[in-house]
N, C-alpha and C positions, 0 to 999 in steps of 0.2 A: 161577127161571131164566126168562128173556125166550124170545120165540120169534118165527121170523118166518118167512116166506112166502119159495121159493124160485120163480122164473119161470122161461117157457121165455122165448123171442127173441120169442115173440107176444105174452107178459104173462100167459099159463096159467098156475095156479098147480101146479105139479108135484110139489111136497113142503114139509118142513120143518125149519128149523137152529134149533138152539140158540145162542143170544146169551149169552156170558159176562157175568156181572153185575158183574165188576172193571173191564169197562169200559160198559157201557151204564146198571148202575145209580151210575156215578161224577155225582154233583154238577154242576150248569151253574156254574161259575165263572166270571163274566163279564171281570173283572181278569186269570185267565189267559188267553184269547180276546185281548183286548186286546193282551196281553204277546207272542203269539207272533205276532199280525199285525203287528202297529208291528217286531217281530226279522225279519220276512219283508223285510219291505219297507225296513228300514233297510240288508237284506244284499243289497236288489237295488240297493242306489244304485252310480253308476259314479264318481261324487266325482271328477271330473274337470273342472269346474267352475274357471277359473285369470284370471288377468287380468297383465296388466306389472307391475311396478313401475318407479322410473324408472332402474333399473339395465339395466333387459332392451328397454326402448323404443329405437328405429333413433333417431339425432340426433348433434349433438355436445356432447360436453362443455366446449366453451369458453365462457369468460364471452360474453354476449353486445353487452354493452356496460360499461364504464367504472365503478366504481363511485358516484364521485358528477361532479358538473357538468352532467350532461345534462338533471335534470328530471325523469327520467322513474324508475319505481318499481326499485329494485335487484331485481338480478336474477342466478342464481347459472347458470344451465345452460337451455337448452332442453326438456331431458328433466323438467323442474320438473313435480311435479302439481299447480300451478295453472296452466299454461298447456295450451292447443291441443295434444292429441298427447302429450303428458304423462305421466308416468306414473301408476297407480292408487296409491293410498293407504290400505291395508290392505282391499285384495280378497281375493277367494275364489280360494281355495290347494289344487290336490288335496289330497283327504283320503280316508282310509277309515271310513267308516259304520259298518260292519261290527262284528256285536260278538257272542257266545256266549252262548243262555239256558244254564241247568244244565240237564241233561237228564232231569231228572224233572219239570221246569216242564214242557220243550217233550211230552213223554208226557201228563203230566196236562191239558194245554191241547187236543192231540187226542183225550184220552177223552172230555173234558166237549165237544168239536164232536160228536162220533158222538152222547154222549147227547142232544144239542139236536136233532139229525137225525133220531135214532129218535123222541122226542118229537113230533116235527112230522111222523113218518110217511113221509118222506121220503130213505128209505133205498133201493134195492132191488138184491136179490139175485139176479142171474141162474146160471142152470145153466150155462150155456157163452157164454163170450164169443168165440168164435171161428168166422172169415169163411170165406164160401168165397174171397174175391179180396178184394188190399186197393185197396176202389174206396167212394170218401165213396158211392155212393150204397147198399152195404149196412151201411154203419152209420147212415145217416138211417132206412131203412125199419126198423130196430129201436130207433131213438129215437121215432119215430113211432108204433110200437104202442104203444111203452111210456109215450107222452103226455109224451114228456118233452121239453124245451126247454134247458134252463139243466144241462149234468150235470156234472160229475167222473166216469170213468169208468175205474174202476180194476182192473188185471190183472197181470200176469204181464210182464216185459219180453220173454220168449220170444214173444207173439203178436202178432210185428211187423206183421202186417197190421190188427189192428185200431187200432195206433197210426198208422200211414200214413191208413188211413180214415177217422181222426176231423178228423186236423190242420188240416182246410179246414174244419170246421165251425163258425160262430160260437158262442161262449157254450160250447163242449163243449171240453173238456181231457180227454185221455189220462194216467195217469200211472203207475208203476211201484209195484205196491203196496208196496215197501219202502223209497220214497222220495215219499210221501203227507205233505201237511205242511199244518197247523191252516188256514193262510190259503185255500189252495185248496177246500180243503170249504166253510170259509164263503163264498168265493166264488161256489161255483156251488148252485143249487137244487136240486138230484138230487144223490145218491149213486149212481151204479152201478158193482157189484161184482161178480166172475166168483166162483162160490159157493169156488171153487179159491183162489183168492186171500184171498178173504175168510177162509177158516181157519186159512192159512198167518198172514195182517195179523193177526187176532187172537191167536192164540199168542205174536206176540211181543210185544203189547201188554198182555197178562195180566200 
């Protein structure tokens, strides 16, 4: 069984948790990593990306000239997509990106992020994430003990202030420990955990 170092708000080390080994001693998978970022990011797309065709383009439909004697190259409509104003000819069409891992991908993709985390030391546990006021400058002064720059900082959706006081910070993410998801941990370089949260998030990841 793993263990780790529990902090106050100053970085004191004030106790110690147990780390379940169904998820920290789980396997770095680098294919599931892959798998659940490329699923993050294909479900942020907005696919709304569209162009005319020459159905939907303002013009008219009439011939514009004669079909032969003039000379000049036949011609069936204005709205033609070879001319000026035209319409597109197999453009981009909303779509939806959007697609479902199985859900023991998307679990297993976030134990082997934690394991990569803990590996790199890179985790930490705090005893109480919570503010006197939700104002960004007391959550800088405990990023700043804690040497951290780049975090993921995860709790409880009940301690609306600490998510008010993060949201102006750069590089720092707030997010609800029971909607924590593979791409956001590797996104950021810290892990910070409210020790509360963090027993609840592992429970249900065992």
């Amino acid at each position: 069984m793993h263990k780790a170092q529990v902090l106050d708000k100053r970085g004191n080390v004030t106790s110690e948790i147990e780390l379940p080994d169904a998820v920290f001693s789980y396997p770095v998978k680098p294919h599931l990593l892959y798998e659940a970022a490329i699923n993050f990011e294909a479900n942020q797309r907005r696919g709304t990306a569209t162009t005319k065709t020459r159905a939907e383009v303002s013009g008219s439909n009439r011939k514009p000239w004669r079909q032969k004697g003039t000379g000049r190259a036949r011609a069936g409509a204005a709205r033609s997509p070879l001319w000026r104003h035209g319409g597109t000819t197999f453009g981009p069409r909303p779509k939806d990106y959007s697609y479902d891992l199985p859900n023991a991908v998307r679990r297993n993709a976030l134990k082997s992020a934690l394991a990569a985390k803990k590996a790199d030391g890179q985790i930490l546990i705090l005893e109480d994430l919570r503010l006197p006021a939700a104002k960004t400058k007391e959550a800088v002064a405990i990023l700043k003990a804690l040497k951290v720059d780049s975090a993921l900082v995860v709790d409880g959706r009940d301690n609306a202030a600490l998510f008010t006081a993060v949201r102006n910070i750069p590089k720092v993410k707030a997010v609800d420990w029971q909607r924590v998801n593979t791409h956001d941990v590797l996104n950021h370089k810290w892990l910070v955990v409210s020790a509360q949260a963090f027993a609840a998030w592992m429970e249900k990841l065992k």
